[in-house]
C-alpha positions in Angstrom: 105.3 -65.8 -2.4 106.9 -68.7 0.1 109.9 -66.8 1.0 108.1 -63.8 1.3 105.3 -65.9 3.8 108.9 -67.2 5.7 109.7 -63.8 6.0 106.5 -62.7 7.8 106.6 -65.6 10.0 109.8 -65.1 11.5 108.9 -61.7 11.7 106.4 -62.2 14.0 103.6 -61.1 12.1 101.9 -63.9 10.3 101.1 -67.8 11.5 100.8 -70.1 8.7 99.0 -73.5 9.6 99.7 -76.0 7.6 97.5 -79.4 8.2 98.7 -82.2 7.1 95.6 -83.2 5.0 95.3 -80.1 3.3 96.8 -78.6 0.1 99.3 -76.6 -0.5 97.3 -74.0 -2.3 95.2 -74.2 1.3 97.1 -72.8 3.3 95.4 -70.7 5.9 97.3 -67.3 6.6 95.9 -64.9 10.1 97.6 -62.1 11.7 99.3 -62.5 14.9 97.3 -60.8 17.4 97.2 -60.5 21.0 95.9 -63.6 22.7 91.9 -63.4 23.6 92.9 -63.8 27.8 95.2 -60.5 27.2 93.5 -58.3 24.3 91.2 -55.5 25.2 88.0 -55.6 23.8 87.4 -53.6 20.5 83.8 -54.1 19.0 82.6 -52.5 17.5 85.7 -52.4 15.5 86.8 -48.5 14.6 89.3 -48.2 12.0 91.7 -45.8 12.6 90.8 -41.8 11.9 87.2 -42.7 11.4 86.0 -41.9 15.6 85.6 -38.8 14.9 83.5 -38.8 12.1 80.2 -37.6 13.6 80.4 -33.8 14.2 77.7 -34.0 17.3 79.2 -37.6 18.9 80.3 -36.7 22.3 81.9 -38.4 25.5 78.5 -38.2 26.5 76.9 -40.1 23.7 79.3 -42.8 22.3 79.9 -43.1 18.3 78.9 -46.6 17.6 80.1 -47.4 14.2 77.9 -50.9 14.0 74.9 -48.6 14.1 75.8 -46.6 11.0 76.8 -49.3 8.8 73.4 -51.2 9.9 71.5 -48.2 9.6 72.9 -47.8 6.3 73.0 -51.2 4.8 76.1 -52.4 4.9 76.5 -56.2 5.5 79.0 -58.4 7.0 81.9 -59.3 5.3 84.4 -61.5 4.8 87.7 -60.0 5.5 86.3 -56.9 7.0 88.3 -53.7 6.1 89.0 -53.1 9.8 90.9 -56.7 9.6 92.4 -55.1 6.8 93.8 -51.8 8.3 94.9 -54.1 11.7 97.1 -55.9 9.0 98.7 -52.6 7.2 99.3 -51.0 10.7 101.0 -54.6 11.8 103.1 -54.2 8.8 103.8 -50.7 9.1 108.0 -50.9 9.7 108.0 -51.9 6.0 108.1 -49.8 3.6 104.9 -49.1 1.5 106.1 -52.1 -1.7 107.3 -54.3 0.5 103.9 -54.2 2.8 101.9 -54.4 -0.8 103.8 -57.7 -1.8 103.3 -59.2 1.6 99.6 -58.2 1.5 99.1 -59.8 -1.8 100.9 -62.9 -0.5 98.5 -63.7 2.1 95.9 -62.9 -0.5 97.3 -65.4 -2.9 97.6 -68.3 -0.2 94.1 -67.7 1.6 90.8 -68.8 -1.0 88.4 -67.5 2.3 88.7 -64.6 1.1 90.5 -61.4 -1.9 91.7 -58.0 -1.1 88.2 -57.2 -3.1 86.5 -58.3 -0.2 87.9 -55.7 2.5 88.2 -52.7 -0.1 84.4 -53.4 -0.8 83.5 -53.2 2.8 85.9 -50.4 2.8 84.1 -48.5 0.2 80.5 -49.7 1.7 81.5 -48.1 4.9 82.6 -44.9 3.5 79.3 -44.0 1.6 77.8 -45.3 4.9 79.6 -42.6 6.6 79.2 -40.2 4.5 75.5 -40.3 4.2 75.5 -40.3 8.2 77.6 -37.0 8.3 75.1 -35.6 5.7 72.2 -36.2 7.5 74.1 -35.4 10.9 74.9 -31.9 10.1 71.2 -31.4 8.6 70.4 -32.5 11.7 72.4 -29.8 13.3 71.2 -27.6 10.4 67.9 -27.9 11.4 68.5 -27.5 15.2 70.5 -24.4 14.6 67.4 -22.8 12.7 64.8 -23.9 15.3 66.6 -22.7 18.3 67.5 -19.3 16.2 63.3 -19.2 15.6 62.3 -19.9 19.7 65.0 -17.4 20.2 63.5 -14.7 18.2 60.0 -15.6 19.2 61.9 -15.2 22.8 63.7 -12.1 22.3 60.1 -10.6 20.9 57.9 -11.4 23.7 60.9 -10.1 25.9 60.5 -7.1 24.8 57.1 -6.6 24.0 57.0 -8.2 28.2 58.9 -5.2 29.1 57.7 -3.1 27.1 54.3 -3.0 28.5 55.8 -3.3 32.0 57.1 -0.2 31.5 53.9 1.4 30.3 52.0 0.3 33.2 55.3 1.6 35.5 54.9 5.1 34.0 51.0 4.6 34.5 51.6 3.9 38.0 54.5 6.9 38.6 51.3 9.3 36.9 48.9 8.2 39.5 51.4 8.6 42.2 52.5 11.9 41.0 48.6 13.1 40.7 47.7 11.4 44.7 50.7 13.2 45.5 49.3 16.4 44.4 46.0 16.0 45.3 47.2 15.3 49.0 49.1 18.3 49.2 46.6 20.7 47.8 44.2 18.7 50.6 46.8 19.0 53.4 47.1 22.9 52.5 43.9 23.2 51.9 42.9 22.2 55.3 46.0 23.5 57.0 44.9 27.1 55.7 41.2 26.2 56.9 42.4 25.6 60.5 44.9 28.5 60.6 42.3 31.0 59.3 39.8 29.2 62.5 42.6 29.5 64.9 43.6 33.3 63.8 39.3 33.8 64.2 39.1 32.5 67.9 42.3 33.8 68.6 40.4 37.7 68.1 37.1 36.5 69.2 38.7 35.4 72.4 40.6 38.8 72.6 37.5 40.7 72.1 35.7 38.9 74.6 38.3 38.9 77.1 38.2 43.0 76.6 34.6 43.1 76.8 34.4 41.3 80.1 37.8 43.6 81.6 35.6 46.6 81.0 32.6 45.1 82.4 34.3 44.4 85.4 35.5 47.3 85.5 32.1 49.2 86.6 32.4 46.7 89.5 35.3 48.3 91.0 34.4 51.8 90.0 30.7 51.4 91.6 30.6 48.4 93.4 28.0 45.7 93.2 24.9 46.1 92.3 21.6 46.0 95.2 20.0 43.5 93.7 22.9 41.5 94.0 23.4 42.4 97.8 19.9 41.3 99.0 19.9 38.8 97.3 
């Protein structure tokens, strides 16, 4: 387990500190990360293809992980199985026996903590997870079948909306047509009356205006009248 410890070191990806007053066996093994003045920020920590777990999380509405495992019941740990998966992707060049015998090394020389602890949480968090993506897409579920109901009850009154729209339209054309109707008959009506007046005074002034020509004409036949002179 030393050399393979060595190994890591000079690789870069393990710092053993080694007090003077401590054991051997005590030996206190961390992964090399970036310093705190230079990392970015990552809590809540995501492990890696587990952002996308909730079908509705959006760039609008951020995933926090934190929240599920709380909401769920999952406690702290110990070694976390984020720390964990940091560690394998740190480790990634080597190949997958090599990685297990450098993993079980730092297991072997650090008591804080056993590879039980992070493939608990690990396990924790799935159900966690997977309970959350349950009752997120009966969520969904559930939204899908009340916005199919509003739409129905939508698409009826629509029609039923229309439907007596156009029953009061075609009321509406009927009462046009019949006023329309009625106001002709009317105009004719009246149009006839005045024709059949004008064609009247039209002879009634002919006749008169004969009766007075031959009236007038005893006038020039006979001249006036005495009466009329001595008067």
């Amino acid at each position: 387990m030393k050399g393979m410890l060595d190994f890591l070191e000079k690789a870069g990806l393990v710092k053993r500190e080694e007090p003077a007053a401590l054991a051997k066996a005590d030996i206190s093994i961390t992964l090399n990360e970036p310093h705190a003045d230079t990392a970015t920020p990552s809590t809540p920590s995501t492990p890696p293809g587990l952002a996308s777990a909730s079908p509705v999380a959006s760039a609008a509405t951020a995933l926090n992980l934190d929240d599920i495992y709380t909401a769920q019941g999952v406690g702290p740990s110990l070694y976390p199985a984020e720390r964990l998966l940091r560690l394998v992707d740190g480790l990634s060049a080597m190949d997958e026996a090599t990685r297990q015998m450098a993993i079980k090394a730092m297991d072997a020389a650090d008591e804080s903590w056993t590879i039980d602890d992070p493939l608990a949480d690990a396990a924790a968090k799935v159900r966690a997870l997977a309970v959350h993506s349950q009752n997120v897409a009966a969520n969904l579920q559930q939204l899908e079948l009340e916005t199919k109901m509003h739409l129905d009850a939508v698409t009826s009154r629509q029609e039923k909306v229309v439907s007596d729209i156009r029953q009061q339209i075609a009321e509406l054309e009927g009462l046009v047509a019949r006023e329309l109707s009625r106001t002709a008959q009317e105009t004719a009506t009246r149009e006839a009356k005045l024709q059949t007046a004008r064609d009247q005074i039209a002879r009634d002034l002919a006749e008169v205006a004969q009766v007075s020509q031959r009236l007038q004409s005893l006038s020039r036949q006979f001249g006036a009248p005495t009466t009329s002179l001595q008067e």
